[in-house]
C-alpha positions, -999 to +999 in steps of 0.1 A: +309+364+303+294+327+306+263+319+289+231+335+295+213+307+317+178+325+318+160+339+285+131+355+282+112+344+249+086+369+232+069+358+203+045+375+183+036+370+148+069+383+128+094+374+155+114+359+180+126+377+207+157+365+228+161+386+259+187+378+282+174+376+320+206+391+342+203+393+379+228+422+381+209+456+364+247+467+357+250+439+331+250+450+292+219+443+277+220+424+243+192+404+228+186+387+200+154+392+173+145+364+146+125+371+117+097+345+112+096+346+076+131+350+066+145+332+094+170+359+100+189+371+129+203+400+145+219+405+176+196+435+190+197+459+219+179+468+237+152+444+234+119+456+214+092+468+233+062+440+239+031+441+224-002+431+236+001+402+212+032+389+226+034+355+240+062+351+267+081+325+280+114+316+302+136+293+291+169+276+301+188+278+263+185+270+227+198+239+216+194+258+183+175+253+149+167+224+123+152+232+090+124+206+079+099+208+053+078+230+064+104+257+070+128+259+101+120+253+136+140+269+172+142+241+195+144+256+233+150+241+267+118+253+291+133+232+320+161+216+336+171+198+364+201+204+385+227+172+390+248+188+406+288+209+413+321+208+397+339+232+414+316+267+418+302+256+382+263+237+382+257+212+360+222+201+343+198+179+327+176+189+301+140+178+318+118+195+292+115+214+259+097+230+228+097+227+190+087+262+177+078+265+143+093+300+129+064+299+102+031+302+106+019+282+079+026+247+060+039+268+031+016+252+008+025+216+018+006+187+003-011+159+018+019+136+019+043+165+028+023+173+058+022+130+064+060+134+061+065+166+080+047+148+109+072+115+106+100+144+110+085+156+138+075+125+153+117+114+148+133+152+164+109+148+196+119+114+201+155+120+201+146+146+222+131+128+244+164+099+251+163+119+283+207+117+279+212+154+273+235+177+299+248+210+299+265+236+318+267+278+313+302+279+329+319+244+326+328+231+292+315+197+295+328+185+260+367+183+279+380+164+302+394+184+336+427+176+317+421+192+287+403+218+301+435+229+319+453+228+288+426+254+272+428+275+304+442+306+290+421+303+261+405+334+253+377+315+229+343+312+243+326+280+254+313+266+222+348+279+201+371+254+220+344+227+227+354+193+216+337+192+181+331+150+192+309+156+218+292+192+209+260+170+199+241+201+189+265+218+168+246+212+139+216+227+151+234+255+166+251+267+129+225+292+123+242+313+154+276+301+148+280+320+113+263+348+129+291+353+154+319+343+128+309+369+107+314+403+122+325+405+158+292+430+164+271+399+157+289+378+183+263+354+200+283+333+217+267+341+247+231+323+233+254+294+219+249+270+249+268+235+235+250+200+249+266+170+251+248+135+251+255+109+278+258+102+311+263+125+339+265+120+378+274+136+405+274+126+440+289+139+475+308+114+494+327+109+525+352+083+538+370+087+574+351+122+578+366+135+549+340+145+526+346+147+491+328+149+457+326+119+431+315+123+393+312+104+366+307+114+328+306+097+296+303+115+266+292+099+235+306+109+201+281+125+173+304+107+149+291+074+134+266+079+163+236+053+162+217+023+172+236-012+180+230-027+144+229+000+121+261+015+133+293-009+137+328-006+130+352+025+112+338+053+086+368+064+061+378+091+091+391+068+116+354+075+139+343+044+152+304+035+163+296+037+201+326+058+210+321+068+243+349+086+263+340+081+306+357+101+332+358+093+368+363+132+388+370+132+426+369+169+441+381+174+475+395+196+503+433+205+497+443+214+533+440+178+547+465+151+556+485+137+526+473+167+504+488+201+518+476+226+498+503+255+479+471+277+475+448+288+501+413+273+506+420+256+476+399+224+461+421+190+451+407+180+415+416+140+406+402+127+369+409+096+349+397+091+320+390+057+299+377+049+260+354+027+245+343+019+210+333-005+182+364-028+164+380-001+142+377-021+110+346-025+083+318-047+098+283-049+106+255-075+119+228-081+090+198-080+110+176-111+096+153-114+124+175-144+137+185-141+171+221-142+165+222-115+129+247-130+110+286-115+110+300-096+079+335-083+077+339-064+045+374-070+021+373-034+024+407-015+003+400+014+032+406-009+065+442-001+070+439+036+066+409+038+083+426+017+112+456+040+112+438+070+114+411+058+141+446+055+161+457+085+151+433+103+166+432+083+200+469+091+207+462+126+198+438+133+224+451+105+250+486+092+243+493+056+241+470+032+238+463+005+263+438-016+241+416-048+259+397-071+233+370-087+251+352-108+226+352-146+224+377-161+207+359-193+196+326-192+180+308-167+156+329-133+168+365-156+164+368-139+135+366-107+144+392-113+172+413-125+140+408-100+123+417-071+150+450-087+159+457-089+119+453-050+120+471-042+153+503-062+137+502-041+103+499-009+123+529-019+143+524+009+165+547+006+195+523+026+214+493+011+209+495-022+232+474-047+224+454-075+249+427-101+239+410-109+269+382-133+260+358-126+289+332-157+289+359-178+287+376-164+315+353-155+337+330-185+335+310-203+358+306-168+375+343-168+381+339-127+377+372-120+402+390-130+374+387-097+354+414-085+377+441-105+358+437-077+332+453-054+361+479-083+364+489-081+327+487-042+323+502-036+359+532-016+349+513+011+324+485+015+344+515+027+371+528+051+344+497+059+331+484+080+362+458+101+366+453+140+366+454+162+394+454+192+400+446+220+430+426+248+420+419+280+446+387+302+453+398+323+424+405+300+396+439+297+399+454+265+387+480+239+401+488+210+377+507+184+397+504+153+373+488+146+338+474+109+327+504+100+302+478+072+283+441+056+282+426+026+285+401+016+254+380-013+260+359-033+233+337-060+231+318-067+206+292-039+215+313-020+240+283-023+266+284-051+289+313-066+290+331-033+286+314-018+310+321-045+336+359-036+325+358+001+329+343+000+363+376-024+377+399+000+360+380+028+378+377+013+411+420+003+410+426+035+401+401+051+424+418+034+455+455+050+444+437+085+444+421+085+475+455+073+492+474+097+478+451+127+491+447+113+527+412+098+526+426+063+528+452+051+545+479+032+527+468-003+537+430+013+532+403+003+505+370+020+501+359-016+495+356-015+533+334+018+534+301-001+524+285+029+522+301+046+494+309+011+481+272+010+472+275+050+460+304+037+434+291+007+425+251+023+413+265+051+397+288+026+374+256+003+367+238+033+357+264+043+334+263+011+317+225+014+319+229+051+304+252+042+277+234+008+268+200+022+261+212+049+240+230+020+215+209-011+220+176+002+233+177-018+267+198-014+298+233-032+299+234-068+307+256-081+334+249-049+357+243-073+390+283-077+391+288-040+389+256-031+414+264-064+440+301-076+433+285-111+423+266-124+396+231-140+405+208-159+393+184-131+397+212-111+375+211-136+351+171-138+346+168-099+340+196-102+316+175-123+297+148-101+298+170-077+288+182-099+253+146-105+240+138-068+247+167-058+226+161-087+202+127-074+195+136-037+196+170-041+168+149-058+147+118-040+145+120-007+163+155+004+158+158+018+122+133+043+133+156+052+161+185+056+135+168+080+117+160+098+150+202+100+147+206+106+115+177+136+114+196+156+142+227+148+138+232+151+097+206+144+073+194+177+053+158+175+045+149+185+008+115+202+003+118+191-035+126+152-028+110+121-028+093+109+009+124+090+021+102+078+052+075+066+033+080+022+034+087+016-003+082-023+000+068-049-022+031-055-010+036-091-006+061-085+023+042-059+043+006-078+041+024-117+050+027-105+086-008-098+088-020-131+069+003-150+097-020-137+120-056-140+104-043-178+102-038-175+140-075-163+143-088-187+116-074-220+133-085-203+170-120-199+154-117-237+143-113-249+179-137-224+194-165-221+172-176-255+161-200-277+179-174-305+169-140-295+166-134-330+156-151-325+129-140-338+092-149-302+081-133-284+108-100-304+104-105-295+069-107-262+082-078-258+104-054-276+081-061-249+053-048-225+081-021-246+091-006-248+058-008-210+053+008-204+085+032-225+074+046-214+039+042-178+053+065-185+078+090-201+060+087-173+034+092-147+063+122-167+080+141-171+038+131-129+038+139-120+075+159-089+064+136-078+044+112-076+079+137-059+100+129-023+104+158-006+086+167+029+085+154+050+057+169+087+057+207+081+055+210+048+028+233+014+043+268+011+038+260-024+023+235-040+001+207-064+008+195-094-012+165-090-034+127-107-022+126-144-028+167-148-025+176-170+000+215-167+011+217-140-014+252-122-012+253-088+013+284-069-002+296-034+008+286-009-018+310+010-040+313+045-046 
């Protein structure tokens, strides 16, 4: 039975009541109650009765529950929007939601518990609101079509086989996962609807009047998830920061020429898949309100076992490895190009193929073509790499023809831009081999000539770079002109800028906030007993400089406005008192930049920062 797509929700004042909305009467009725001030729950039915105090509501799902200080609260979907078809299964969007308190009072909160119950509140909705959730009642969305047809005779529901990587709401859905692992009469795995968090589109296409469907997914892992400075490199498990795995689907018509189908009225299924993700070793970006944060890469006794096992887990779910380097090899990221080839020649893995491509270099001066002299070099195991495909018929009934042997796992130094750029040429080579081989090109064909779904392909990679990039860096990806036009512009060029002092200002003084929006859903446990971790524990001479820099503004405005003579001996005087204020606070906020950056506060660094009034003080990585 797929998962209940349509709940009604009563509430009264001791409970939640989870009742299942079923279009055919035949269907067993189950529902689920929730005790308000235990915070229990049974799998109930039938349903109990409603009272006249009852509140009801439809929603879509529960993303699940998240226990803060003032108790636990049930998160619910209360709208969606449809993207879109894989196959006979709908895919959506989450469009709207609630936070519902199960109590009905602060338990006895203080004044700064209720401040800091707010702050939690204020983080959940905003990761809530990144607008990058999707979800499905009938197709596991955490697989690829590949692995999907491995698990095909799986008798486990949805959330049991769902990759644990990209089952972003696992956490939150615990509370009904013990339920259901505890006695099989509790089994709610019909209520456990699993979300993943990324990018999701899905289009309908045709070329020579063969019409056909195009998607394209990229799921981000919850491990080491986070913003683009907070979150860099390996963790001790091999998960690396801004792992993102993309897969290009094509769905069409079996009984056409070039793709004669062995089961009747049955649908063609093509998918490749590609990787992306932060330099597997230790390393991060001390924000310092510079423009370029200054590079650390940490002598750290872990690297080579958290290397090996980062690989480890990429050919387990993908095979070889076919890995592209995309970082400069001159300047301030030379070293970590160094440092990655040092690793890659200690692993000495025979299947993990290593290629430093150094992208500005190559491709400047607009030279963009040139990106397709990666084909050139990985021409042969791209060949054997291949793609899945499969035929599926009306009644699920599965054909595997060919499997994708290997994956291609792009980097730069923040697996946006330049990546992206990377990914969409793979995609568009491979692209052009699948459509041959099922008869909607001919063999001499491109869909480079088909300017309409040229333009289809080329949008929907821009805004997956656009997707992916604001999750990690807080803007859209630079760069996306090429993908959107085929050329870079000037025009290109000018919103990329935009773009840099956007993300500038947003890493530095917005984005610890948003890494506790992370770290708050994804795995920090709030304790009702603790200290106010949100609370900003700085030194009061740091947080009141900024505003004496600008009361020194004001003062030497008022100097040149006020005055009858702004020339005046007394108004030079004036300004000059100003002047050197705004001066020595500067300089004191430039020698302290990181201790201006808005850092992260729930889940503590990975490193330490130098103490007020240090300048060049040492940034190590912190010891167990």
């Amino acid at each position: 039975m797929a998962i209940h797509s349509v709940i009604r929700l009563y509430t009264n004042a001791d409970t939640f009541t989870l009742e299942p909305v079923h279009s055919d009467a035949s269907a067993a009725a189950e529902s689920i109650v929730i005790q308000r001030s235990t915070g229990d729950v049974r799998l109930h039915s039938p349903a109990s009765k409603v009272s006249s105090d009852e509140e009801v509501m439809t929603i879509y799902g529960v993303i699940g529950f998240i226990r803060l200080l003032a108790g636990e609260y049930m998160v619910v979907i209360t709208d969606r929007t449809k993207i879109g078809r894989i196959g006979e299964d709908d895919i959506f969007k989450v469009k709207d939601y609630k936070v519902l308190p199960l109590s009905r009072n602060n338990l006895a909160l203080t004044e700064a518990q209720v401040n800091e119950e707010a702050s939690y509140l204020s983080l959940l909705h905003s990761h809530l609101q990144s607008g990058l959730f999707h979800f499905s009642y009938t197709y596991d969305l955490t697989h690829t079509l590949q692995r999907q047809a491995e698990l095909k005779n799986s008798t486990q529901s949805i959330w049991e086989r769902a990759d644990e990587r990209f089952f972003w709401n696992s956490r939150l859905q615990s509370k009904f996962i013990e339920h259901s692992n505890k006695s099989k009469d509790q089994d709610m795995s019909n209520f456990i609807l699993p979300i993943f968090n990324g990018f999701a589109e899905i289009q309908t296409a045709e070329i020579n009047k063969r019409p056909f469907t195009f998607a394209l997914f990229s799921r981000r892992s919850r491990h080491r998830a986070g913003t683009r400075y907070f979150s860099r490199g390996v963790d001790v498990n091999g998960n690396v920061s801004n792992f993102n795995e993309t897969e290009q689907i094509v769905i069409a018509d079996a009984d056409a020429d070039g793709a004669a189908s062995a089961l009747p009225g049955a649908k063609i299924v093509l998918s490749h898949v590609q990787t992306r993700g932060s330099i597997p070793i230790y390393w991060t970006q001390i924000n310092n309100i510079k423009y370029t944060p200054k590079l650390q890469i940490f002598d750290n006794p872990e690297t080579d076992n958290s290397f090996h096992k980062h690989f480890d887990t990429q050919k387990k779910f993908y095979g070889p490895q076919l890995v592209i380097n995309l970082i400069n090899k001159k300047g301030y990221e030379g070293p970590m190009g160094v440092a990655f080839a040092k690793q890659i020649e200690v692993l000495n893995d025979p299947e993990v193929k290593y290629h430093h491509f150094d992208f500005h270099h190559e491709c400047s001066k607009m030279k963009w073509h040139r990106v397709s002299l990666l084909l050139d070099h990985f021409h042969e195991e791209l060949l054997s790499q291949g793609y899945f495909k499969a035929q599926i018929s009306k009644d699920g009934v599965e054909q595997v023809s060919q499997k994708q042997t290997s994956v291609v796992r792009t980097n730069c130094m923040d697996c946006l831009d330049r990546t992206n750029v990377v990914q969409s040429v793979v995609s568009r080579w491979v692209l052009n081999r699948q459509l041959r081989e099922i008869g909607v090109l001919d063999a001499d064909e491109k869909f480079e000539n088909f300017e309409q779904f040229e333009s289809l392909f080329r949008n929907v990679w821009a805004d997956n770079a656009d997707a992916v990039s604001c999750a990690y860096s807080g803007t859209g990806a630079l760069k996306t002109d090429f993908t959107r036009t085929g050329n870079r512009t000037k025009a290109g060029a000018l919103q990329d800028l935009q773009n840099s002092i956007v993300r500038y200002v947003k890493n530095n003084f917005l984005d610890g906030t948003r890494q506790d929006a992370y770290d708050l859903f994804l795995m920090y446990d709030v304790n009702p007993s603790g200290s106010y971790p949100l609370v900003d524990t700085r030194p009061l001479q740091i947080k009141v400089l900024p505003l004496v820099l600008v009361l020194s503004f004001m003062m030497i405005l008022a100097s040149i406005i006020i005055p009858e003579d702004s020339m005046s001996t007394a108004a030079i005087l004036f300004a000059s008192f100003w002047l050197a204020i705004i001066t020595y606070v500067f300089k004191f906020i430039v020698a302290n930049g990181v201790h201006y950056v808005n850092w992260p506060k729930l889940v503590p660094l990975s490193y330490t920062l130098p103490p007020v009034g240090v300048q060049g003080g040492k940034i190590g990585l912190k010891t167990e």
